[in-house]
C-alpha positions, 0 to 999 in steps of 0.5 A: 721600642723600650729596653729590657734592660733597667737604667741605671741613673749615673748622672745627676741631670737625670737624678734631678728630672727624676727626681722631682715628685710629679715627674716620678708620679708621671714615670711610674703611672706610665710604666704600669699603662706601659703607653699612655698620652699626657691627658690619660696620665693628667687624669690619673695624677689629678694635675693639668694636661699642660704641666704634664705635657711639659714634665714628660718631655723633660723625662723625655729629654733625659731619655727616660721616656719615649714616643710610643705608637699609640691607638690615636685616630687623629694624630694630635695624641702624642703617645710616651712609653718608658724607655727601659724595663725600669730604673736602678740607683746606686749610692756609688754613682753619686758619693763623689761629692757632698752636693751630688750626695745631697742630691741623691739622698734628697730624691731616695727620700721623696721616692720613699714618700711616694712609697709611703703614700701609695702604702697610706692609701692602700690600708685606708682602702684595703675595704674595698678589696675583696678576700682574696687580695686582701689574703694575698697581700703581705708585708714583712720586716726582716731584721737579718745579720749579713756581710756587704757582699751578703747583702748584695748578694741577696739584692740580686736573688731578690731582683732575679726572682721579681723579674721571673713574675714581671716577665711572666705577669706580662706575658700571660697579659699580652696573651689575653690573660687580664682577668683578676689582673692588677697592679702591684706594689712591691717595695723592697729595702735592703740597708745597714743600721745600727740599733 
């Protein structure tokens, strides 16, 4: 059974097998099906079932996915399911070293791309949403002055807040609530810069 807690990726064995791009794909599609087989994620990210089977038990071998128990009627599906509520990194983990440090901002990157990617696709099929999803999507950008411990303080109201609707949008789910119901994307940032 999955944490409810998030992990949070400390080691660089498991910053680098999360940190390839198809493995972060993998993750993520799997942490919004919440369990799923190797072929259903190898038709959701276009790739074969092989190279999916084995990416996932590299995630698997990491501890960032598990077996899951799955619909399966004839045992030859393997079900995997996400080990924990989700992941967390922190720069602290890894700024010990100048080749821990590349690594770490080598993967922030690809993951930003990935959330650039999703964001491309969204405006150029934002068509084929109906009003009300079109209405209730949103994006901001905030240019705020704020303290270090300002800032990580408004990290952990943020995070708060988004746990109260993840835990919430899956309860109502799992209760039979599924109509009008889809995934989400939000990508929040939160960093120094100097203009």
């Amino acid at each position: 059974m999955p944490s409810e807690e998030r992990r949070r990726v400390s080691d660089l064995d498991t910053l680098k097998a999360i940190g390839h791009p198809l493995r972060l794909k993998l993750y993520r599609a799997l942490h919004i099906k919440r369990t799923a087989t190797a072929s259903q994620l190898a038709d959701q990210v276009d790739e074969a079932v092989s190279l999916v089977s084995y990416h996932l038990r590299k995630l698997a071998d990491h501890g960032l996915i598990e077996p899951a128990e799955g619909p399966g009627t004839d045992g030859r599906e393997r079900w995997w399911q996400p080990s924990s509520r989700g992941l967390t990194f922190s720069d602290e983990d890894f700024d010990d070293a100048p080749d821990r440090a590349a690594v770490y901002a080598a993967a922030g990157r690809m993951s930003f791309d990935q959330h650039v990617e999703l964001y491309r696709a969204h405006q150029d099929a934002r068509h084929t949403w109906d009003a009300q999803w079109r209405s209730a999507s949103w994006s901001a950008e905030n240019l705020l002055r704020l303290t270090a411990e300002e800032l990580a303080s408004l990290g952990r109201e943020m995070g708060a807040l988004i746990d109260r609707y993840e835990e919430a949008g899956r309860a109502r789910e799992e209760a039979g609530d599924t109509a009008g119901r889809e995934s989400v994307a939000l990508h929040t940032y939160g960093f120094p810069f100097r203009p």
